[in-house]
N, C-alpha and C positions, 0 to 999 in steps of 0.2 A: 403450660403450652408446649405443644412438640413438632417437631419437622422429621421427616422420613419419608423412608419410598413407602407409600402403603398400596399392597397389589392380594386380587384376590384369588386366590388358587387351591384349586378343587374345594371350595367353599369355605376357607379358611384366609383368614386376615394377617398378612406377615407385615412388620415392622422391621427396615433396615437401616442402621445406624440413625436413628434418633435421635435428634439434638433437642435439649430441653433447656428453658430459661427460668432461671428462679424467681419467685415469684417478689414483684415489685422490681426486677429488674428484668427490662428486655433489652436484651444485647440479640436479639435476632427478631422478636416478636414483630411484625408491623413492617418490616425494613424488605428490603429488596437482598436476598445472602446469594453471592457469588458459587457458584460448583467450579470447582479447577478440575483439571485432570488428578489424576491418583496416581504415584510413585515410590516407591518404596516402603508400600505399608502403612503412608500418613494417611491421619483421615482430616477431611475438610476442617474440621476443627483447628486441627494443628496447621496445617496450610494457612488460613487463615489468620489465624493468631501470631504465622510467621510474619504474611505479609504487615497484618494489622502493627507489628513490632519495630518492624523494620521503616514501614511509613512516619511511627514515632520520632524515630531516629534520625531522619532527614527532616523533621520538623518544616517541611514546606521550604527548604532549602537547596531542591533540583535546581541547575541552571538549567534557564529560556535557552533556547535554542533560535526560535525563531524570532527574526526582528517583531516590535512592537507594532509596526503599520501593517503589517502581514495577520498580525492577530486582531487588531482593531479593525482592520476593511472586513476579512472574513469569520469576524466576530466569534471568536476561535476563545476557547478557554486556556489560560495559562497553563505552564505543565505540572505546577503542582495540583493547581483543583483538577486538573483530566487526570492524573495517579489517583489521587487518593477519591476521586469519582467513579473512576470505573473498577476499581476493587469494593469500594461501601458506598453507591450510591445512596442520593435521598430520592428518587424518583427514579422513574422511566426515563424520563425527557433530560435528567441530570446524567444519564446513563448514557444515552445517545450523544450527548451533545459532548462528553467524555471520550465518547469513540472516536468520533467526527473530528476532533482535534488530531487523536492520536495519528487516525488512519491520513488525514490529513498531512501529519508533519512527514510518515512515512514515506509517500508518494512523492512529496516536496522536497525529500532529502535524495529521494532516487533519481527522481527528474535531473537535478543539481550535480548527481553523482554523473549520470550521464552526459549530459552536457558539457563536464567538464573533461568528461575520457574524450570526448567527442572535440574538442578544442583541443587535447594535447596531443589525439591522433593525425589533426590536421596539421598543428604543427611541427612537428614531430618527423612528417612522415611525408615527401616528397614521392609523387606520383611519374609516372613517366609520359613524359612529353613528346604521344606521337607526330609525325609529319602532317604538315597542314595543304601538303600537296593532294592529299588521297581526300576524295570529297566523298561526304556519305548519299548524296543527292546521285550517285553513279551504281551504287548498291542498290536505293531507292528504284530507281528507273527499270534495274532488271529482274526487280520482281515481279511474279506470275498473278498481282494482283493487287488492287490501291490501297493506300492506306489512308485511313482517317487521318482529318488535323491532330486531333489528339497525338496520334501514333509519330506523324511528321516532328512534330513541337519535342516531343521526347526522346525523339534519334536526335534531334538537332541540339538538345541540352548535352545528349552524352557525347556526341561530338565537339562540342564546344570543350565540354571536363576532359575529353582526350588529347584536345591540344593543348591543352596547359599543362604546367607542370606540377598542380595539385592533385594529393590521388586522392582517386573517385572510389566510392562505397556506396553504388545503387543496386537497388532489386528491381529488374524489368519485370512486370504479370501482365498477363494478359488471357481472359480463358475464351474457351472457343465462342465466336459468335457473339465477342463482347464488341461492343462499342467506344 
């Protein structure tokens, strides 16, 4: 049995690196095989066989990152079965559900990351604390035209963040004609 690029041009049949299983043994036959990127001259084989080596060698031994009730609510697979799933899956769905963790734990760890920049920039970082004499409802008034509640409620928030002495980090949008 064999795996390669086979393409056909100007009427002729090309074979490109062909991977062949001997017979009575399939180490590829039937299975779902992984393409990495190519660097330095390896060919998937050797990629492969690196990773397959290396997975040895940790023996299912990665430490969990994520708490246990985080994997149990989002019925999430451990980190060893998503490693050694999404390099030699036994399935499609084994595949996926290999992702799903990964991509999961990522977003989870980003999320967390920010949050936490976002908790030491507050405290951290002392805003200036304009005068509560100067009212925004006097700015309101001489504009050339009304403004929605929306728009009211949202001058009134950043007035509020301005009188304190927390500092503020908002983005006002608004496009033309919006509501």
């Amino acid at each position: 049995m064999f795996y390669g690029k086979v393409s056909n041009k100007f009427g002729k049949i090309e074979m490109n690196a062909p991977v062949f299983d001997e017979e009575g043994i399939s180490k590829n036959t039937g299975k779902i095989i992984p393409i990495y990127p190519l660097t330095y001259e390896l060919s998937q084989n050797v990629i492969r066989q690196i990773i397959e080596n290396g997975l040895k060698q940790v023996e299912n031994e990665l430490e969990e990152v994520l708490p246990e009730y985080i994997i149990n609510q989002y019925n999430l697979y451990d980190i060893n079965k998503a490693i050694n799933s999404i390099h030699f899956p036994k399935s499609f769905n084994d595949y996926n559900l290999a992702r799903r963790r990964l991509v999961f734990e990522e977003l989870f760890t980003m999320q967390l990351t920010l949050l936490n920049l976002k908790n030491k920039y507050a405290i951290a970082n002392d805003g200036i604390e304009f005068s509560k004499d100067v009212k925004m409802e006097e700015l309101i008034d001489k504009l050339p035209f009304k403004l929605t509640n929306a728009q009211k409620r949202v001058l009134e928030e950043i007035n509020s963040d301005m009188e304190s002495n927390k500092s503020m980090n908002r983005l006002l949008q608004g496009d033309v004609g919006s509501r």
